[in-house]
C-alpha positions in Angstrom: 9.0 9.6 -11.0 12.4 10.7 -12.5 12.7 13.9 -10.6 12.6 11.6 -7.6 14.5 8.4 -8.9 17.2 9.8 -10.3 18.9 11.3 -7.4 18.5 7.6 -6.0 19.6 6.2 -8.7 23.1 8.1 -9.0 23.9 7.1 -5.8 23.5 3.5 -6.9 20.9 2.4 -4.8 20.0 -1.7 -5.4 16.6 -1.7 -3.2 13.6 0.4 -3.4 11.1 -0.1 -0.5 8.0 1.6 -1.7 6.5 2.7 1.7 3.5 4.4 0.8 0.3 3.1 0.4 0.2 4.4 -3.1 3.4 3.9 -4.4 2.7 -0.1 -5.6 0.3 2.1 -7.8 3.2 3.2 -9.3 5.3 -0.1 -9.2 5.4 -0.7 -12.8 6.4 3.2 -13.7 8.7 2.4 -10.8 10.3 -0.7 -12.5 11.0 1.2 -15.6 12.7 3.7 -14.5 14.6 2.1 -11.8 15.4 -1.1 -14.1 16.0 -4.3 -13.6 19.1 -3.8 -11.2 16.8 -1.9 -8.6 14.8 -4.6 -6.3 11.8 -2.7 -5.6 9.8 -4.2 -2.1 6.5 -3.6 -2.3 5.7 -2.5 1.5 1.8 -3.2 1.1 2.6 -7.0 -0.4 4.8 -8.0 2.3 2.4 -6.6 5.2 -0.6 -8.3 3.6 1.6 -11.5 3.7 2.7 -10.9 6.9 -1.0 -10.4 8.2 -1.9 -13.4 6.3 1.2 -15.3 8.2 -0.3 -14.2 11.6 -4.1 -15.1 11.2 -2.8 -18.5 9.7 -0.9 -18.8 12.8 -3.2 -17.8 15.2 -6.1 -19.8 13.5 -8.1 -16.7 12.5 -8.5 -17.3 9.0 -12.2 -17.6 7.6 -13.4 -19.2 4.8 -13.7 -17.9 1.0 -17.6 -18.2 1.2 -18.0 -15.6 4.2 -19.4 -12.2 3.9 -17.4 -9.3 3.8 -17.0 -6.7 5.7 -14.7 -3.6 4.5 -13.4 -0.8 6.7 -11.2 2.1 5.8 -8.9 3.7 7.7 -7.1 6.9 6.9 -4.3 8.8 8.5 -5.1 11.5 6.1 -8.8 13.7 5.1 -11.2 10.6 4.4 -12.9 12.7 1.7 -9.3 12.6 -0.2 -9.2 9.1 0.2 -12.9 8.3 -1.2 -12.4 10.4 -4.3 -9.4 8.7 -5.1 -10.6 5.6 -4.2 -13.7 5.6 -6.3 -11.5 5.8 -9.3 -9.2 3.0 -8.2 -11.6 0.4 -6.7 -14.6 1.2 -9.3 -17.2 1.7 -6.5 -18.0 4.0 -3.6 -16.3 3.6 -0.6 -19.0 4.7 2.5 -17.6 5.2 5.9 -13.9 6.0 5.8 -12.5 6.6 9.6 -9.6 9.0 10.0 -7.5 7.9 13.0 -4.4 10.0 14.6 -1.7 7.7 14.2 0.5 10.2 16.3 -1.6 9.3 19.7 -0.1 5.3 19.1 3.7 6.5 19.0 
């Protein structure tokens, strides 16, 4: 995290948009070696509100009570993404779907 944040840092950045879907795994790391001066935006936080905003919105919110249904979607291998999300999430994760994210631009 330092060989990475310390370039930044010299140039005396004040935000940090972490824009990776990993990187708020990091956040607290992040926050220490950044400091207090450094807002960090958590890219994942603000999309899940945004999502949230939108459903709200559009009256597609469901109740706390309903099943659940999880999908994955990777840009990367899926089998990368499994392995690492086992150790993370506590639980297998079946039927991860790569998609090319290069055929939506």
């Amino acid at each position: 995290v330092r060989e990475y944040l310390i370039p930044l840092l010299e140039n005396q950045i004040d935000t940090l948009v972490l824009g990776c879907t990993h990187y708020p795994l990091l956040k607290e790391l992040l926050r220490q070696v950044a400091g207090e001066r450094v807002q960090l935006i958590d890219s994942a936080a603000e999309t899940a509100r945004a999502v949230g905003k939108g459903l709200k919105e559009n009256h597609l919110e469901t109740t706390a009570d309903a099943a659940v249904i999880r999908q994955f979607y990777v840009s990367d291998a899926p089998e990368k993404f499994e392995k690492t999300g086992r150790r993370f999430l506590g639980g297998s994760i079946p039927g991860v779907k790569r998609v090319d994210i290069g055929s939506w631009l």
